[in-house]
C-alpha positions in Angstrom: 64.2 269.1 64.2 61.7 270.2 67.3 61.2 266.6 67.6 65.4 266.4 68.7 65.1 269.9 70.6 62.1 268.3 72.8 64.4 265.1 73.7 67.3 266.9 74.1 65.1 269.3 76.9 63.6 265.8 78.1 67.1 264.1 78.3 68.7 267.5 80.1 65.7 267.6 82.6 66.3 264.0 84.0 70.5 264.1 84.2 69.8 267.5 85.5 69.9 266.6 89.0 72.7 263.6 88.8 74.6 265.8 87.6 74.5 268.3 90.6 74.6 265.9 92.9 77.7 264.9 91.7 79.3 268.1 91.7 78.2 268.9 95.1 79.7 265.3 96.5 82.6 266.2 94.4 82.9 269.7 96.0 81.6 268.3 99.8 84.8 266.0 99.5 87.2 268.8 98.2 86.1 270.9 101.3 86.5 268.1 104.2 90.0 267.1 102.4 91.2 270.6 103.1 89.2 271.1 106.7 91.3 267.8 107.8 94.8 268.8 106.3 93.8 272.6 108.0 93.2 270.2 111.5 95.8 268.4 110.8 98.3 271.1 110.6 97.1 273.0 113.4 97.3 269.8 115.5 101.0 269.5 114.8 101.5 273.5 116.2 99.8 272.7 118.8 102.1 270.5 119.9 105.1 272.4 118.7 106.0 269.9 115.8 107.8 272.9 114.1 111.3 274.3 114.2 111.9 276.5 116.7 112.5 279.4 114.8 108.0 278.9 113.8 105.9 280.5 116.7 102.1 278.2 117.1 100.8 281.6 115.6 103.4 281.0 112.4 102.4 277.7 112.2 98.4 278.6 112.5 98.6 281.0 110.2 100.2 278.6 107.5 97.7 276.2 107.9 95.2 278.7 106.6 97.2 279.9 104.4 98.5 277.1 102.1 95.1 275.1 102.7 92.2 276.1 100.2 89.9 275.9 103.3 88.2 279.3 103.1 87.7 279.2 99.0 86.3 275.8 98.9 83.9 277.3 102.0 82.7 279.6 99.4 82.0 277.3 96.9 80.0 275.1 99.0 77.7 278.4 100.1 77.3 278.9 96.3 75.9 275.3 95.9 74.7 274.0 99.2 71.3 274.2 100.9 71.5 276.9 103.6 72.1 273.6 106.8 75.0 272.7 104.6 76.4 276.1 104.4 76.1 276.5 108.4 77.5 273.4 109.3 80.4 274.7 106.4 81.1 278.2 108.1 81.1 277.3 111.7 83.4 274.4 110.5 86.0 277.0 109.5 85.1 279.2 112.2 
């Protein structure tokens, strides 16, 4: 049985970082999906794509709002190295 317990810990040690990689690329493309659709938005206010009846501010503050931009931020500064997590923030800011 400690035989099976040591190459289980041996096993876990070396997928240990594949695995995290992975979940950071997985979570580094969640978070530039929604800072594009965020740019992408605020783009079309800028230029008054909107009904008339939507100020730029309306339309700005949408883009935030329905975007998952500021959540997936604070994933990444749960995860990422402390470059990552600057490059992340003033991204958003």
């Amino acid at each position: 049985m400690s035989s099976t317990l040591v190459a289980d810990r041996i096993r876990w040690s070396r997928d240990r970082p594949k695995i995290t990689y992975e979940a950071r690329k997985q979570l580094y493309s969640e978070f530039l999906t929604e800072l594009s659709t965020t740019r992408d938005i605020l783009r079309a206010a800028g230029r008054e794509y909107f009904a008339a009846e939507v100020s730029r501010q309306q339309a700005a503050n949408e883009a935030f709002r329905v975007s998952n931009l500021y959540s997936r931020r604070y994933q990444v500064s749960n995860i990422a190295p402390p470059e990552i997590v600057a490059a992340a923030t003033t991204s958003v800011l």
